[in-house]
N, C-alpha and C positions, 0 to 999 in steps of 0.2 A: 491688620486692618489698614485699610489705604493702600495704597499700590504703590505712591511715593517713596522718597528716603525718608530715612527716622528723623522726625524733630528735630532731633542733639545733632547728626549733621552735618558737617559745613558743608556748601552749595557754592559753587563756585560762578562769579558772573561777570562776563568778561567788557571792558568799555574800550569801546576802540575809539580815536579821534578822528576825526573828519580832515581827509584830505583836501585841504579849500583852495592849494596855489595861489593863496593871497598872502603878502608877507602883512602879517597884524598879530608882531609878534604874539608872545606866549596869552594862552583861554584860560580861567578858571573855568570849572567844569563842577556842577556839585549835582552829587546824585542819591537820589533819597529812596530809602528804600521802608513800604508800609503796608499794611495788609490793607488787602485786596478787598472792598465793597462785597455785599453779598456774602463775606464767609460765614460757614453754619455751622461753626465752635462758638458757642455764646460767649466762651473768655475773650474771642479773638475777635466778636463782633461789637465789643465795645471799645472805645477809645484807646487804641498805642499807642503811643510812643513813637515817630518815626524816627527812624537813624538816617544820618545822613554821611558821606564823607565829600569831600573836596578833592577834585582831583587835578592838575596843572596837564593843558595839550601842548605839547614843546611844537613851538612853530619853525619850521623848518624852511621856510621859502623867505627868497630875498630877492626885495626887486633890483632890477639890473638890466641892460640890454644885450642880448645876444644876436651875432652879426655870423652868418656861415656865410665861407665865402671857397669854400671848397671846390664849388665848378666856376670861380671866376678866374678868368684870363688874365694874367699879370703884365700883358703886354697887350694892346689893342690899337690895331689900325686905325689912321682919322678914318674918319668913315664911318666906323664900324664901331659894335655895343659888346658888352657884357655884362653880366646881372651877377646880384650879392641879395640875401633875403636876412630880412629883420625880423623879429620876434623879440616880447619881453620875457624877462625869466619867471615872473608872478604875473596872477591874473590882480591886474590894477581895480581899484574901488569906484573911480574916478576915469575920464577920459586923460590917457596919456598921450601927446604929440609930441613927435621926435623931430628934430632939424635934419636935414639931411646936406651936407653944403661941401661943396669942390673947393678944394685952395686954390683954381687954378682955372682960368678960360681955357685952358688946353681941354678939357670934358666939362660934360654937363650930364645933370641927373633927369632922370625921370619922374620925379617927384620931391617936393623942395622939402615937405611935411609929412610925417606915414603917422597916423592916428590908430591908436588902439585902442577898443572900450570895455569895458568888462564884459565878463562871459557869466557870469556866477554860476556856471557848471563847475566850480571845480576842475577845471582847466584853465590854460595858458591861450592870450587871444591866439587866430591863427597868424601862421609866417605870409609875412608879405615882402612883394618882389622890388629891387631897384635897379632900373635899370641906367647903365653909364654907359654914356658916347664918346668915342674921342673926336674932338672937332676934325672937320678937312678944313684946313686953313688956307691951303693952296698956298703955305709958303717955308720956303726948306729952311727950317728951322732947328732940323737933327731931332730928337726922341726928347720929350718932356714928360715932367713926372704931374702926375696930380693925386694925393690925397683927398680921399671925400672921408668928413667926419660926421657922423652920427652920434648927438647929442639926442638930452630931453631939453623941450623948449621952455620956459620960462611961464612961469605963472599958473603952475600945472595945480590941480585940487588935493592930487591924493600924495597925503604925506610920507609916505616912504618912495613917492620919482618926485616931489620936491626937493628932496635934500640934493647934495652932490651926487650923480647918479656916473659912476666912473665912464665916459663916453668912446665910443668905439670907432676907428679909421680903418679903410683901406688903401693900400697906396698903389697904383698903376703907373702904365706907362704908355704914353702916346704915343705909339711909334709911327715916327714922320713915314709919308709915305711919297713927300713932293721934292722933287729936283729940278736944280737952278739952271736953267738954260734958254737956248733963244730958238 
């Protein structure tokens, strides 16, 4: 009778957690299981009992900044630019803003701030570009280093890029391109 499995049974059902790329850490998860409205067993059409279990989703993302800097030029003419892209490693709850700051007049960025906001796709915002110059200073100065560090800026909403958020540098090099003569 039925076409189903028998009664007795076990049925197997499987829960999967949701990929969300938000670190918020660990979910309780409770999942209830109870017959179904309409069913035409009259035992089964009157009041069960639902069961429930509790199930924990291990949260796996951690905010952090991630800096590729794979096609940048470790040496750059004044004059002349190269670019590094930022990205955060979670999709943030809140808008996160990142410093982006040179130790050094020898370069200058192309953006002093790179703003991320949430996506709630269940993705990571997209990678955004910076791009760095090395000044022409027109004075022969030999090759200077500059450092540009990538912090989160201060007073941020969401509590996991409030905390210490470990910040990221890169470090170049201006190479002089001016010679002292008359």
């Amino acid at each position: 009778a039925g076409g189903g499995p028998r009664f007795d049974a076990a049925q197997a059902v499987t829960v999967t957690a949701v990929a969300d790329k938000v670190d918020d850490d660990d979910q309780t998860c409770n999942v209830t299981v109870s017959v179904a409205g309409g069913c035409a067993d009259a035992k089964y059409s009157v009041p069960v009992r639902a069961r429930w279990v509790a199930l924990t989703a291990a949260d796996v993302d951690t905010a952090g900044i991630v800096m590729d800097t794979a096609g940048t030029d470790a040496a750059v003419a004044e004059g002349h630019a190269t670019t590094f892209t930022l990205a955060l490693a979670s999709d943030p709850v809140s808008a996160v803003t990142l410093t982006v700051v040179p130790d050094s007049a020898q370069c200058t960025v192309s953006a002093e701030t790179v703003t991320f906001v949430p996506t709630g796709a269940g993705a990571v915002p997209a990678l955004q570009t910076v791009t760095v110059t090395a000044v022409a200073d027109k004075v022969d100065d030999d090759d200077q280093t500059c450092n540009v560090t990538v912090s989160v800026a201060g007073g941020c909403a969401d509590a996991k890029y409030s905390v210490p958020v470990r910040a990221r540098w890169v470090a170049l090099t201006a190479a002089d391109v001016d010679t002292a003569g008359i």
